[in-house]
SERO-4910 file (N, C-alpha, C, O; in steps of 0.05 Angstrom, whole numbers):
BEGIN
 pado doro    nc1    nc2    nc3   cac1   cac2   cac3    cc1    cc2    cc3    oc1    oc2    oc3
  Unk    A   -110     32    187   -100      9    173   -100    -14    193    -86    -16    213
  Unk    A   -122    -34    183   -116    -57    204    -96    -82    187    -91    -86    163
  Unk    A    -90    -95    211    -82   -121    208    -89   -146    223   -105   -143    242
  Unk    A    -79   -175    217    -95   -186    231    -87   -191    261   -101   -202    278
  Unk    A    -61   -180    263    -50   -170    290    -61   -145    309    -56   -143    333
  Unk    A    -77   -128    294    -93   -112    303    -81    -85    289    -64    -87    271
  Unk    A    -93    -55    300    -92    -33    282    -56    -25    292    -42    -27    313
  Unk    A    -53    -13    256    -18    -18    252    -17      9    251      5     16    260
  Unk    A    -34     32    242    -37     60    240    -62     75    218    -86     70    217
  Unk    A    -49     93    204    -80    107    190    -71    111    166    -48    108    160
  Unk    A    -93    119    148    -85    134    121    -83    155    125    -91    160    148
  Unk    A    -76    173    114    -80    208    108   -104    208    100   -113    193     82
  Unk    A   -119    228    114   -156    241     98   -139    246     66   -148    236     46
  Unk    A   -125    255     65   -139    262     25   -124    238      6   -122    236    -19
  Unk    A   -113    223     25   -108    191      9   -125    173     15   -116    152      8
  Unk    A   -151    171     27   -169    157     29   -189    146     10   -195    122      7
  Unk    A   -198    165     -1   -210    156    -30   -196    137    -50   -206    118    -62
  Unk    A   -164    148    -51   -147    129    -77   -145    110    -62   -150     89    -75
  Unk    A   -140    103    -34   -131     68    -22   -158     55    -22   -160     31    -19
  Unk    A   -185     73    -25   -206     53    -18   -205     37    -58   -201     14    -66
  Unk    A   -210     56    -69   -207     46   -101   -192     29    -97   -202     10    -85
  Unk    A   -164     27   -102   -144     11   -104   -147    -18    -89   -138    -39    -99
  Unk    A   -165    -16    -61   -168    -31    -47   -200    -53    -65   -204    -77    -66
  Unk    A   -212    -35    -74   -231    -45    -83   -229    -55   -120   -245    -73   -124
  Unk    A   -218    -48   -139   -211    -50   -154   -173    -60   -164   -161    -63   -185
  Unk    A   -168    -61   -146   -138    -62   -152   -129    -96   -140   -147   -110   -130
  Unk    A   -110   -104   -141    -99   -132   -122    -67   -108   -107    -44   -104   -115
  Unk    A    -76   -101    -91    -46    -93    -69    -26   -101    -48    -30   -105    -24
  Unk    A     -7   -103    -59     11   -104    -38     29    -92    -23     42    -78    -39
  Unk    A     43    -87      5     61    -77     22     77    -97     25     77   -121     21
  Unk    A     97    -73     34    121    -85     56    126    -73     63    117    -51     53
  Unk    A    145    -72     89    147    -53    103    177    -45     89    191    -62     78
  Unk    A    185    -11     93    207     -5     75    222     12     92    241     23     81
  Unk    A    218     20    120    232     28    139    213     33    167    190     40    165
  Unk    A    228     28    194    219     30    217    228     55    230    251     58    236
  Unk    A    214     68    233    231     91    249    220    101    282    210     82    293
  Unk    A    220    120    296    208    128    318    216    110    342    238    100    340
  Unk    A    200    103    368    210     90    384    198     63    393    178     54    381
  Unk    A    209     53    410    189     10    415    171     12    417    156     -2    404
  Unk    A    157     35    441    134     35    450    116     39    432     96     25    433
  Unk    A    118     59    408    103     72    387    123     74    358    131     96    349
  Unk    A    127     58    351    132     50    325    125     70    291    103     68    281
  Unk    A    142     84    281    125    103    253    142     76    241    165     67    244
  Unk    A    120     67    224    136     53    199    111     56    177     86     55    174
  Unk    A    144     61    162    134     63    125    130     45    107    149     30    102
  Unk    A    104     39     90    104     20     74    113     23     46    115     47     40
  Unk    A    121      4     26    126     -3      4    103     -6     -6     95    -27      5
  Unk    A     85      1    -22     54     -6    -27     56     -9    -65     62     10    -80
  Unk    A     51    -34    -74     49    -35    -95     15    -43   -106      0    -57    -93
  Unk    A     10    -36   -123    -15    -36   -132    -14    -49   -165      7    -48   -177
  Unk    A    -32    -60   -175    -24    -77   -204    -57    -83   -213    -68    -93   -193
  Unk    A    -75    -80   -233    -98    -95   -239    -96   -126   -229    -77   -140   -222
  Unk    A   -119   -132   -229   -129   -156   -226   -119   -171   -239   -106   -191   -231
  Unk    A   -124   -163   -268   -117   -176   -288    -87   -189   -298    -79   -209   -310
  Unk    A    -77   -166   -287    -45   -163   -287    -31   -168   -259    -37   -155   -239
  Unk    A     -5   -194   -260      3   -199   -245     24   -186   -228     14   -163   -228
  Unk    A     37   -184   -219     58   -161   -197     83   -155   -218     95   -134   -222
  Unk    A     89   -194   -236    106   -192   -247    117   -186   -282    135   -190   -299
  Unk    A     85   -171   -275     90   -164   -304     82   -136   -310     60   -126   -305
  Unk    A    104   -122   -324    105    -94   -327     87    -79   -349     84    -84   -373
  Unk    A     78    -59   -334     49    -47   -355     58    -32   -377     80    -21   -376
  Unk    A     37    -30   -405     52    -18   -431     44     14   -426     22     24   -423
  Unk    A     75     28   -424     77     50   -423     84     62   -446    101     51   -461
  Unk    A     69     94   -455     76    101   -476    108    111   -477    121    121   -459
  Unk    A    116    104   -507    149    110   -511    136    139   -511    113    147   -511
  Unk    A    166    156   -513    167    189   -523    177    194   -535    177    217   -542
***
């Protein structure tokens, strides 16, 4: 995973295929949603939201009732 600060860490191999889609078809966004590990080497977790193009962040998708 880069940034324009430079590389922040990796995907998982068998989540690679869904972030490239999502990346290529999707509009996504992060945040970061906890820091953990130590200064030198940093594990942090993202918040990763994903939404169509078409569809903005703030508007919620039609899910079937049950």
């Amino acid at each position: 995973m880069l940034h324009r600060a430079g590389r922040i860490g990796y995907i998982a191999k068998p989540c690679c295929a869904a972030v490239a889609n999502w990346l290529r078809g999707y509009t996504v966004d992060a945040s970061i949603e906890r820091i953990n590990g130590k200064p030198e080497r940093p594990l942090i977790y993202l918040f990763v939201k994903v939404a169509s193009k078409a569809r903005g962040f703030g508007e919620m998708p039609n899910l079937p009732t049950w």
